[in-house]
Rosetta silent file (secondary structure, phi, psi, omega in degrees, C-alpha in Angstrom):
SEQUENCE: XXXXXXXXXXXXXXXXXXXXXXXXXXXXXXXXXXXXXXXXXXXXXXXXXXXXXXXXXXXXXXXXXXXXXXXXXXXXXXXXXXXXXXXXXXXXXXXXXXXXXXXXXXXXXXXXXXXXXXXXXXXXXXXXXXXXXXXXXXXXXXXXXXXXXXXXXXXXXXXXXXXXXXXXXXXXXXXXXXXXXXXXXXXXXXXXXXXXXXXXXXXXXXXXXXXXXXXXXXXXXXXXXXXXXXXXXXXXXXXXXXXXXXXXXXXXXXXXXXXXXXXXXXXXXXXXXXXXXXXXXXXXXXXXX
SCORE:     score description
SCORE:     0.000 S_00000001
   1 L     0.000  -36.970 -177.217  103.243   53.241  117.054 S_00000001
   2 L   -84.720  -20.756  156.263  104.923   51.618  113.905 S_00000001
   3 H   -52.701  -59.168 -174.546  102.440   53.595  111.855 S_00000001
   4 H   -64.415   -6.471 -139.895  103.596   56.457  113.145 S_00000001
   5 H  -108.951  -49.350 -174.636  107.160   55.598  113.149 S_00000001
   6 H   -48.119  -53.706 -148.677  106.478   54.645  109.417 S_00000001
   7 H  -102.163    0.637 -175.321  104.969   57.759  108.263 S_00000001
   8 H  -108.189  -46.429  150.446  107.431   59.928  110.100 S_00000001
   9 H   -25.219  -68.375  170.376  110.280   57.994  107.525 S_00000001
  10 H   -51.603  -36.176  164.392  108.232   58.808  105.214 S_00000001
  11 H   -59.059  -90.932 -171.230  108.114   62.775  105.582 S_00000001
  12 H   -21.578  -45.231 -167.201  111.918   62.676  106.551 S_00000001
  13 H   -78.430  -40.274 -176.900  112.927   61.170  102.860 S_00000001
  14 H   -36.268  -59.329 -159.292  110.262   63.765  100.871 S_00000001
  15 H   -59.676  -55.166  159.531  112.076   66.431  102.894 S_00000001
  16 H   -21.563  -91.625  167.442  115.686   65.056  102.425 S_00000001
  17 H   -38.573  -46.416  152.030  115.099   64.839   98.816 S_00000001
  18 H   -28.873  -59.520  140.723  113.165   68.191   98.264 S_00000001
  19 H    32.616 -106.935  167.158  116.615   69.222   99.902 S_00000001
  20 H   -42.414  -33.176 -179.096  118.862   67.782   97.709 S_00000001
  21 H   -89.027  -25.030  150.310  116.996   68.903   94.544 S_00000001
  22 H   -23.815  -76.278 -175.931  117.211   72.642   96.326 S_00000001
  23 L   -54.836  -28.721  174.993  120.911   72.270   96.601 S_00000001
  24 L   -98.387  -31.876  176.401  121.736   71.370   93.011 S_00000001
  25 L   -84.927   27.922  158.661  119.749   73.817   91.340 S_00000001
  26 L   -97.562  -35.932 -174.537  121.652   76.546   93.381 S_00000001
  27 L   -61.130  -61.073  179.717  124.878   74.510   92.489 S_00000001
  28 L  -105.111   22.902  170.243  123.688   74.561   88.889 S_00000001
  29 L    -9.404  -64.836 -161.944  121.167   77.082   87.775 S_00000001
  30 L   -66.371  -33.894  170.722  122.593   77.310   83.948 S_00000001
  31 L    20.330   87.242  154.861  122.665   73.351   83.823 S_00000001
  32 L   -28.609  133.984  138.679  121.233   72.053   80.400 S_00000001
  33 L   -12.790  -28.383 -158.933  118.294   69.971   79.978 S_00000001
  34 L  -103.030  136.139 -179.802  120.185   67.843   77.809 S_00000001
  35 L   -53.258  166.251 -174.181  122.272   64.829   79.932 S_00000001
  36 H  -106.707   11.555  144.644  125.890   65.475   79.818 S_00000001
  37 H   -52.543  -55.024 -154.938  127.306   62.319   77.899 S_00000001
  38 H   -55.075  -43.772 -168.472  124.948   63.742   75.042 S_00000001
  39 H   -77.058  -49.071 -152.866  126.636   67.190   75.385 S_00000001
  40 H   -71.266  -20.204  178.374  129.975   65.986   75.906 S_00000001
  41 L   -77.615   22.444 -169.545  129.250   63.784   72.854 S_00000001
  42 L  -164.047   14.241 -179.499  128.989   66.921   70.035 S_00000001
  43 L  -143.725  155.003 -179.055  131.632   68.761   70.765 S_00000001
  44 L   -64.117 -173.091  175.264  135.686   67.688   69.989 S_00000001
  45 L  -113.108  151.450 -153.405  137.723   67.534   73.163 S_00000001
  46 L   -96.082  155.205   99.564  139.061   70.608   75.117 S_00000001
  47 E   -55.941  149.220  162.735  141.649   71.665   77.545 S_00000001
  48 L   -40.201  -38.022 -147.258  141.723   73.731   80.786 S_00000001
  49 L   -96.809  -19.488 -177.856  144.246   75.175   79.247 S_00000001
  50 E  -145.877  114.791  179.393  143.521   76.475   75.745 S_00000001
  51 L  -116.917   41.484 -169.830  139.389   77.249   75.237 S_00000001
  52 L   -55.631  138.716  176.008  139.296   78.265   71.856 S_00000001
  53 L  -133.658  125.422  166.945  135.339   77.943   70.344 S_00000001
  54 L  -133.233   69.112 -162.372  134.013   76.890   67.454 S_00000001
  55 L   -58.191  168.040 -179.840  130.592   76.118   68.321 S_00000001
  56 L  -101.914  143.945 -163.226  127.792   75.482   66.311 S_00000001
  57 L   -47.833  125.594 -175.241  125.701   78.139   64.923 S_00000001
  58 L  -130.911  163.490 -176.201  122.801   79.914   67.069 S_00000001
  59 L   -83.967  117.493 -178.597  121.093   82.653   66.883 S_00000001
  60 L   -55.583  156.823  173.828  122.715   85.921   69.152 S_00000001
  61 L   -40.031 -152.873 -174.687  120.717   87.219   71.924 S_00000001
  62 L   -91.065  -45.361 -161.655  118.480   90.422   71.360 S_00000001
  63 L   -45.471  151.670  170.064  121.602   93.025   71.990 S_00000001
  64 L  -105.629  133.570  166.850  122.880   94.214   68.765 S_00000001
  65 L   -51.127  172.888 -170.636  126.480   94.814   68.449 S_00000001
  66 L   -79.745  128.658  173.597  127.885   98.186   68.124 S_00000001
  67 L   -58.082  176.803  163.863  127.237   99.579   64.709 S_00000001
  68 L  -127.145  143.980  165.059  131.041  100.702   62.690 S_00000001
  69 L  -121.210   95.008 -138.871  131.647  103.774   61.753 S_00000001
  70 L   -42.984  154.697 -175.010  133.400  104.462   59.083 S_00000001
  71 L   -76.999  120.552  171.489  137.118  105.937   59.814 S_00000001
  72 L   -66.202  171.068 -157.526  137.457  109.309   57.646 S_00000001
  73 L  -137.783   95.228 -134.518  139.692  109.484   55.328 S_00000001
  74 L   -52.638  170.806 -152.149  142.583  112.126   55.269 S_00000001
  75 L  -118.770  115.468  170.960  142.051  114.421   51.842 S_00000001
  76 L   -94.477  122.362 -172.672  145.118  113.615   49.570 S_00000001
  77 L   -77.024  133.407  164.576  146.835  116.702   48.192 S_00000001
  78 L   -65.209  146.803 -161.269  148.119  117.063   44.728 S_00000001
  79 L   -47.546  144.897  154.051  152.200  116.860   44.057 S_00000001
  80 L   -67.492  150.468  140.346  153.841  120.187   44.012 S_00000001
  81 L   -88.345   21.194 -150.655  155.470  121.787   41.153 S_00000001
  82 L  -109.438  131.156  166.610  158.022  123.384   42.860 S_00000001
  83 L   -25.352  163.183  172.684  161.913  121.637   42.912 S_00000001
  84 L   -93.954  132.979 -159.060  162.512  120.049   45.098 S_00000001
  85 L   -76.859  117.105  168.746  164.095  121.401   48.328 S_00000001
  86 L   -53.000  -28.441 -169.456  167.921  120.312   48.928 S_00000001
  87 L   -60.075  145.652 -162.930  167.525  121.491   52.740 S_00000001
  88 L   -84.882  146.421  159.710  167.461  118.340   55.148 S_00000001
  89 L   -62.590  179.162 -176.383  164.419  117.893   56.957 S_00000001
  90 L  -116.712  141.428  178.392  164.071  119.368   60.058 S_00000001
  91 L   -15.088  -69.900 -169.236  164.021  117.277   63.419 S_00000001
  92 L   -64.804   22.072 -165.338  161.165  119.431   65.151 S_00000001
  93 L   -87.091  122.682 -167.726  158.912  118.412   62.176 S_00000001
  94 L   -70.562  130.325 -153.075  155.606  117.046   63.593 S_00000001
  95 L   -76.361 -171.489 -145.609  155.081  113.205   62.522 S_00000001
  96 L  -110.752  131.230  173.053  151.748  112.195   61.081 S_00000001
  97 L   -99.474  143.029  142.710  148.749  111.161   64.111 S_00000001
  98 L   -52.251  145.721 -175.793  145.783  108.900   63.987 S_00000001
  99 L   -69.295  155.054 -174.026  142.737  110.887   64.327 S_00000001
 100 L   -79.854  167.123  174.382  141.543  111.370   67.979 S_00000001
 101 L  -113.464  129.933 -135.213  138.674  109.497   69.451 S_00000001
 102 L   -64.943  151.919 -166.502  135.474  111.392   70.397 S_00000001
 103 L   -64.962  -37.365 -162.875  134.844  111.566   74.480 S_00000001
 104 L   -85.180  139.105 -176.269  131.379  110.234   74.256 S_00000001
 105 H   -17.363  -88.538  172.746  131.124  106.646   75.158 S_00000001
 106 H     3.633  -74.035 -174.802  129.161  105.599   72.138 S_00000001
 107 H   -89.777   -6.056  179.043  130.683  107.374   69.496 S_00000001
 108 H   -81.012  -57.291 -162.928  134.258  106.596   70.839 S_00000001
 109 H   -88.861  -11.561  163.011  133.762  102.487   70.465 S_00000001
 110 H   -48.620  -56.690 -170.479  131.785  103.242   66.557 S_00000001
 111 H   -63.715  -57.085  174.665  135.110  104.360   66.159 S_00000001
 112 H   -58.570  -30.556  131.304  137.287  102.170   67.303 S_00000001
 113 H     4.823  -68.153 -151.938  135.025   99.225   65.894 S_00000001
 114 H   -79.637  -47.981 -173.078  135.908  100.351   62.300 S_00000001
 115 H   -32.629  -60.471  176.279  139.287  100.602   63.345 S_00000001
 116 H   -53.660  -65.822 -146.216  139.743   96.598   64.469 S_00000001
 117 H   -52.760  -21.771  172.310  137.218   96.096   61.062 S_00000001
 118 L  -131.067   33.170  169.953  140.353   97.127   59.461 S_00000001
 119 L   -74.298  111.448  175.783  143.257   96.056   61.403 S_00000001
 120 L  -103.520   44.060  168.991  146.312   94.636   59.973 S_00000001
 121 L   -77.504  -10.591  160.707  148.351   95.024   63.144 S_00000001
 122 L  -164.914  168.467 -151.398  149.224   91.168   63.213 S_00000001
 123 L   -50.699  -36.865  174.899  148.964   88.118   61.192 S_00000001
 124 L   -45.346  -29.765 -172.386  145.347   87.298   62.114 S_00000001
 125 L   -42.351  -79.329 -165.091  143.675   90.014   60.008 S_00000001
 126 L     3.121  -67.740 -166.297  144.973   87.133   56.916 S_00000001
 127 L  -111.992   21.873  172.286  142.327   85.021   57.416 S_00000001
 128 L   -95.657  133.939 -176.783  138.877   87.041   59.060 S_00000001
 129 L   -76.841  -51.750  176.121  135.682   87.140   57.571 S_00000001
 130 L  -122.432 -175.832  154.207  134.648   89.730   60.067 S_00000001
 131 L  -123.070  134.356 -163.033  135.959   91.140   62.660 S_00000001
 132 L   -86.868   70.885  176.888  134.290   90.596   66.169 S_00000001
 133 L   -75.857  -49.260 -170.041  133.651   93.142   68.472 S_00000001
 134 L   173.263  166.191 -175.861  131.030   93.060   70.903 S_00000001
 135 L  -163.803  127.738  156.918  127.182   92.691   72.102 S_00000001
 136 E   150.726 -147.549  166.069  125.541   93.832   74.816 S_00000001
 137 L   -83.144  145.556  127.423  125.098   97.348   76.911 S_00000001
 138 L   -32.440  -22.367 -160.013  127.136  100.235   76.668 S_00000001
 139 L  -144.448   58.763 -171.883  126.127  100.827   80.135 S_00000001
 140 L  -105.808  155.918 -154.673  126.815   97.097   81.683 S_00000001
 141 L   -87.340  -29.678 -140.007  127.122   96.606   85.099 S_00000001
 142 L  -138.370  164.682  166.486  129.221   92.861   84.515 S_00000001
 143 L  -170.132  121.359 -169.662  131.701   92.839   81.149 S_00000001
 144 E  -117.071  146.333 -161.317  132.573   89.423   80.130 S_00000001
 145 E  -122.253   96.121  158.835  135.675   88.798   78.334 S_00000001
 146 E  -146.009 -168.404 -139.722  136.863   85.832   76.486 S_00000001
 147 L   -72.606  -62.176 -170.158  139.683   84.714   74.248 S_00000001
 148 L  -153.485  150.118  173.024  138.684   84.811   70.752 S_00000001
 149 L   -58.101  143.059  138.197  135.897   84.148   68.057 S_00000001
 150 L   -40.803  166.616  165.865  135.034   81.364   66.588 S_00000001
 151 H   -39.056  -79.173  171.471  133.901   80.043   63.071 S_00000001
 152 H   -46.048  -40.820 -163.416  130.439   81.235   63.277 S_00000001
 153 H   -83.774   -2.695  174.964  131.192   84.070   65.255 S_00000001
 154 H   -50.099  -84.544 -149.324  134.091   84.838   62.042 S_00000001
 155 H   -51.423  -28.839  177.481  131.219   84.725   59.696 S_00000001
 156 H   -87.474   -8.821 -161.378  128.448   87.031   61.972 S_00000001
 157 L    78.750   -4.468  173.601  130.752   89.413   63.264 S_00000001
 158 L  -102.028  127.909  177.089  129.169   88.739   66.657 S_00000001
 159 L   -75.959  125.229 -164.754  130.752   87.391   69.907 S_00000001
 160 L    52.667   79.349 -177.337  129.214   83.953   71.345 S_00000001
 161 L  -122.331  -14.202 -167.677  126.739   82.954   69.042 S_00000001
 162 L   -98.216 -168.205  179.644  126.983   78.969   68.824 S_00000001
 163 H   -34.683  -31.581 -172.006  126.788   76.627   71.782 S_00000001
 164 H   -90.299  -25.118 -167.277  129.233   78.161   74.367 S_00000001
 165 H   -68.353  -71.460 -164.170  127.356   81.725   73.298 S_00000001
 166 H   -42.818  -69.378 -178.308  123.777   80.186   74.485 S_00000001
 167 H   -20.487  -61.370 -162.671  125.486   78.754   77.844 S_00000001
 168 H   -64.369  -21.521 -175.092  126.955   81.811   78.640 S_00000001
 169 H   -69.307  -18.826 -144.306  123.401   83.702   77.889 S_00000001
 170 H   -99.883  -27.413 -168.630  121.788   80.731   80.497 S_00000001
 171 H   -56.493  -41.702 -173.462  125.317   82.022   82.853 S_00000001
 172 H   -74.731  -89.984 -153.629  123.810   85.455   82.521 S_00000001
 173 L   -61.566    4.021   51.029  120.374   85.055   82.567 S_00000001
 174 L    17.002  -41.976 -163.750  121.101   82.903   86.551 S_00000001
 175 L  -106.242   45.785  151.959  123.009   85.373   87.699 S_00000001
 176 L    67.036   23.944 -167.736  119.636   87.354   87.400 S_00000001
 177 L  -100.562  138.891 -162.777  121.517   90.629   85.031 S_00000001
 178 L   -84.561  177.240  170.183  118.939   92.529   82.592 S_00000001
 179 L   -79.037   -9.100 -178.544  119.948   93.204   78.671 S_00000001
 180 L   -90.488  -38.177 -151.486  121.118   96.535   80.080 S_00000001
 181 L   -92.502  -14.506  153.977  123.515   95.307   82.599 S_00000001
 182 L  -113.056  161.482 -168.402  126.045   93.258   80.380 S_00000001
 183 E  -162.719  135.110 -175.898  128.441   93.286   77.561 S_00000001
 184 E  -137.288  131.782 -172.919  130.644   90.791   75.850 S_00000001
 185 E  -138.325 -146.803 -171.630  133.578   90.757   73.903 S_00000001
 186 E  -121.398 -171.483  176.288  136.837   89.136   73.533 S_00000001
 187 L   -79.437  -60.400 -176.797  140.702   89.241   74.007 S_00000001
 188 L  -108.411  168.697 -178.857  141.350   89.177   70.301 S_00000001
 189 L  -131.564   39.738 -179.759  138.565   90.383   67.768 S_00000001
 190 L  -127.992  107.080 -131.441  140.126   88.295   64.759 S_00000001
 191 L   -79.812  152.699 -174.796  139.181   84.543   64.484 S_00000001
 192 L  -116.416  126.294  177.120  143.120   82.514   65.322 S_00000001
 193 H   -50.812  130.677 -175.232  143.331   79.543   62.484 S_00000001
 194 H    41.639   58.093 -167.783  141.400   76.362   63.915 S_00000001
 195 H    17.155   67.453 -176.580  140.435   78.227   66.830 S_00000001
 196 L  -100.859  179.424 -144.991  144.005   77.880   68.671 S_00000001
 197 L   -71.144  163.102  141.361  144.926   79.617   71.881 S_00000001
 198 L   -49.766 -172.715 -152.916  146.153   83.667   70.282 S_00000001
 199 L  -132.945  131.392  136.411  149.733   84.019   70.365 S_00000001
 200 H     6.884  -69.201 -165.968  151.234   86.982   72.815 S_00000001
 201 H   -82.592  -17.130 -171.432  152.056   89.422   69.891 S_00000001
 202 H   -87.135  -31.214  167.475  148.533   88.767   68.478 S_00000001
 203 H   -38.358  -76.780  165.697  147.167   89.415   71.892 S_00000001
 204 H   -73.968    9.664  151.598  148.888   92.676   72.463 S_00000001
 205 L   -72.619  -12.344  163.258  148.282   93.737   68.842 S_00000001
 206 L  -126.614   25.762 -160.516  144.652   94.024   70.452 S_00000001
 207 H   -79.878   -7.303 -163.893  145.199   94.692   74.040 S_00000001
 208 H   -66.807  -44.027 -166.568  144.397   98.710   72.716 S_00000001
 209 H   -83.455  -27.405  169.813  140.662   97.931   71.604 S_00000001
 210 H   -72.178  -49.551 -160.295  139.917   95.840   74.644 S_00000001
 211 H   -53.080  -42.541  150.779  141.689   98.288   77.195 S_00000001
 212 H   -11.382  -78.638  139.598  139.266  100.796   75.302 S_00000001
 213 H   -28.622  -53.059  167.257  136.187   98.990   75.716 S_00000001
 214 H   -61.135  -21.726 -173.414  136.917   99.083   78.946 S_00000001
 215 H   -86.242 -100.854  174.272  137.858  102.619   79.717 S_00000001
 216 H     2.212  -96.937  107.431  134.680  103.061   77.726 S_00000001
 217 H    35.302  -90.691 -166.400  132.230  100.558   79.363 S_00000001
 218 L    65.285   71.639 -166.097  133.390  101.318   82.909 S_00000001
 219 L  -102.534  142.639  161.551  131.873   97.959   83.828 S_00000001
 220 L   -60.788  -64.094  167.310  132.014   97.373   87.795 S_00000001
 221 L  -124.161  170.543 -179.006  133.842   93.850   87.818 S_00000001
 222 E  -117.235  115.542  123.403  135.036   91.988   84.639 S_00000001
 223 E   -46.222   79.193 -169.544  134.535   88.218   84.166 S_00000001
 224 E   -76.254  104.332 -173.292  137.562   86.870   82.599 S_00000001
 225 E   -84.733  106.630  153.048  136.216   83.320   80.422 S_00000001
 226 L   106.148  144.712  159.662  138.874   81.089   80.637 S_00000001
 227 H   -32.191  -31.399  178.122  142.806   81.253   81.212 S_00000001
 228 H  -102.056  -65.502 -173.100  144.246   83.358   78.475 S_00000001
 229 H   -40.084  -68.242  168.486  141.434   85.973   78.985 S_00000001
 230 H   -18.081  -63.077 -151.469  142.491   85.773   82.704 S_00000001
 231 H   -61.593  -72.035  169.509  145.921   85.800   81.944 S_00000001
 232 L   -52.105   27.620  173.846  145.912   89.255   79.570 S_00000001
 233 L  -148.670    7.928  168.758  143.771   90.913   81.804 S_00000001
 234 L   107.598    2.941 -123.995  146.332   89.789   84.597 S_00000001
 235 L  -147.754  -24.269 -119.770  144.962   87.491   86.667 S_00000001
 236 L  -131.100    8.430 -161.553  145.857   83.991   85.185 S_00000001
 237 L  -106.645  127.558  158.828  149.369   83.288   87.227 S_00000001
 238 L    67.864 -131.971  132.081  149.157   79.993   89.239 S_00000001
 239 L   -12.968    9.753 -140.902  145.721   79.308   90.946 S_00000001
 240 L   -46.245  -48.030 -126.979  143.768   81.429   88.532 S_00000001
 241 L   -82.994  144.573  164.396  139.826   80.315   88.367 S_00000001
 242 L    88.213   -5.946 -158.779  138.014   81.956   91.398 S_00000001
 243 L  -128.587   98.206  176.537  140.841   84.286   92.722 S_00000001
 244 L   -31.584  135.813 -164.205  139.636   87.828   92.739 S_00000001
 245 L  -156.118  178.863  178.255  142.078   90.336   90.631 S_00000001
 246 L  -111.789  160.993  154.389  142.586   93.875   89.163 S_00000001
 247 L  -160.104  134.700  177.290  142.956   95.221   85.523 S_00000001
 248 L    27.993   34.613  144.038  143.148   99.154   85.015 S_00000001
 249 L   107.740    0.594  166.828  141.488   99.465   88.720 S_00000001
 250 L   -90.352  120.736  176.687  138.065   96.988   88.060 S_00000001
 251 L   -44.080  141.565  177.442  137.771   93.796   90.140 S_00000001
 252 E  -138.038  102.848  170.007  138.165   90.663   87.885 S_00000001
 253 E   -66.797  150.772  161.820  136.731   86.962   88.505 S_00000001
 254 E  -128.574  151.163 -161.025  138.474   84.552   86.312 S_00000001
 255 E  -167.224  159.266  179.869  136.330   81.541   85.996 S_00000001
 256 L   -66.553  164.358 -153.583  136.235   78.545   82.969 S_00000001
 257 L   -95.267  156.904  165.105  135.554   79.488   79.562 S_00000001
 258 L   -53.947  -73.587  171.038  131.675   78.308   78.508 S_00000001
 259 H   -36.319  -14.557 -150.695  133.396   75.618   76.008 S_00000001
 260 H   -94.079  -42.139 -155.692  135.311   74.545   78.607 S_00000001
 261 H   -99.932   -2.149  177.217  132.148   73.550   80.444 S_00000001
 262 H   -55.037  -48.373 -154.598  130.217   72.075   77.352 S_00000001
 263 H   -87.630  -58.669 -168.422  132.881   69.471   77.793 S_00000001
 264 L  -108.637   92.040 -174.287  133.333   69.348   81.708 S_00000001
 265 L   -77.964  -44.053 -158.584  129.769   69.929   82.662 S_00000001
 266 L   -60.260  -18.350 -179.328  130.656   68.731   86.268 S_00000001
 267 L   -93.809   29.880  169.138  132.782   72.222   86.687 S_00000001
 268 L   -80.361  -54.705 -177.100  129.549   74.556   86.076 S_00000001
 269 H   -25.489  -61.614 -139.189  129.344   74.139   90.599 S_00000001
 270 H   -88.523  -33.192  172.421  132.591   75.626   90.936 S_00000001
 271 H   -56.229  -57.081  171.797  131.505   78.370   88.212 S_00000001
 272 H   -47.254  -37.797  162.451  128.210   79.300   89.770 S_00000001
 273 H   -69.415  -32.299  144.114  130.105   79.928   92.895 S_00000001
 274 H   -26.428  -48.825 -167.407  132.085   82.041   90.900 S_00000001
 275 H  -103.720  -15.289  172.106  129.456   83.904   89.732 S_00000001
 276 H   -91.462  -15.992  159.755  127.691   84.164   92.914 S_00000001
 277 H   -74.298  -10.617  172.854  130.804   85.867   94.350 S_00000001
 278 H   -56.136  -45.619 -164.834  130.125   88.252   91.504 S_00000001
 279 H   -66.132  -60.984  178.599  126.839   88.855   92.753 S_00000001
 280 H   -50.129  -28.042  169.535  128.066   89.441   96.363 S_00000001
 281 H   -68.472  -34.904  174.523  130.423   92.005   94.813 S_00000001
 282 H   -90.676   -1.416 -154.347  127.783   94.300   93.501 S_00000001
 283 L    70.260   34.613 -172.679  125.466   93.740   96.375 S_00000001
 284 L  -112.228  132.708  176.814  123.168   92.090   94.617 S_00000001
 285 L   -60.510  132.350 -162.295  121.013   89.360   95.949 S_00000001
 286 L   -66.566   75.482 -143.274  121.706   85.824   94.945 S_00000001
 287 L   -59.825  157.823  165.566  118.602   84.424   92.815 S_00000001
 288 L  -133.987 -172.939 -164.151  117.403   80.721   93.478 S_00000001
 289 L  -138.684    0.000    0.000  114.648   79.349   91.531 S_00000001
């Protein structure tokens, strides 16, 4: 009988434990390999509250960013000879437009690309190597948002390329979404000196080229990385992380920025739940591994 009693213990703990190792790698799918003093140990230290990144350099995924296309360039006419007319101008005279931007998806964010590549609408342009636009599909299902490039991502011109970039691919690649199904850019597409939070006016000196993307895109929900992405996209009042929201009529998760969790590894759980309400939102079934 105490054989039996024994060996019945024995099952019960495998099983327990099988369990338990079940349960965290649902909790934590993206998790690193590497212990999390070690990570927490490489990187300076963050706030909740400001996730600025300036990770160290990696290689971007396979998507390629959106090519630029150059802006044309109105044809300048030579001076008249004729005096000059004393007559006042007249009111109803029509003022000068930016050229329009072409319907199809594609060729609409080429354009708008080169535009930000040469935007001096606030103080950031001063100090960008590149300007950062985007990676991923044109025809993503998920469009992840978050505040602004980095060092590295200055110098490639590419969004999420160092350490927070690779997380977010391991965020992505867990919540089971193809190379077709996502696309990622930022708030601002101009690197902010020593990666600090943007500023308001620098924000809404870019809210036109995200609100674009987006129009553009038509992504089903929006991931907002981090509090000030949240925030400019609406959503970022109070309570934010986790608490389902709107921007121009697309559902929006707000959830911690990828730097955020390089630091606070123990808040990937509450992200993954995050991202599995994402999941639930498209219909899509929740992978476990």
């Amino acid at each position: 009988m105490d054989g039996d009693f024994d060996s019945e213990l024995a099952e019960l703990a495998a099983l327990t434990a099988a369990h338990l190792r079940h349960e965290l790698d649902m909790a934590n799918p993206f998790l690193p390999r590497v212990p999390a003093p070690e990570l927490a140990s490489q990187e300076a230290p963050i706030s909740a509250e400001s996730v600025g990144t300036e990770p160290v350099a990696a290689e971007p995924v396979a998507a390629e960013p959106v090519a630029a296309e150059p802006v044309a360039t109105p044809m300048v006419q030579a001076p008249s000879t004729q005096a000059p007319s004393t007559q006042a101008p007249s009111a109803q005279a029509p003022s000068a437009q930016a050229p329009s931007v072409p319907d199809d998806p594609a060729t609409a964010l080429r354009v708008i690309q080169a535009r930000a590549a040469e935007c001096t609408r606030c103080r950031l342009h001063e100090g960008r190597t590149k300007s950062v636009f985007a990676r991923g599909s044109l025809s993503a299902t998920v469009m992840f948002v978050g505040e602004g490039p980095g060092y590295h991502e200055d110098q490639q011109g590419v969004p999420f390329v160092g350490r927070a970039g690779q997380l977010l691919d391991k965020m992505i690649g867990a919540m089971g979404l193809g190379a077709d199904e996502f696309y990622i850019c930022n708030v601002v597409k101009c690197r902010p000196p020593e990666n600090r939070t943007p500023t308001p006016d620098e924000a809404a000196a870019c809210l036109s080229y995200l609100e674009a993307q987006i129009e553009h895109v038509a992504p089903r929900v929006i991931v907002a990385l981090g509090r000030h992405a949240a925030h400019n996209l609406g959503v970022g009042d109070g309570r934010w992380r986790g608490r389902w929201g709107t921007f121009q009529g697309i559902d929006v998760m707000p959830t911690y920025h990828p730097a955020f969790l390089l630091r606070s590894p123990e808040q990937k759980r509450p992200v993954w739940q995050d991202l599995q309400a994402v999941l639930t939102k498209l219909g899509r079934e929740v992978p476990t591994r």
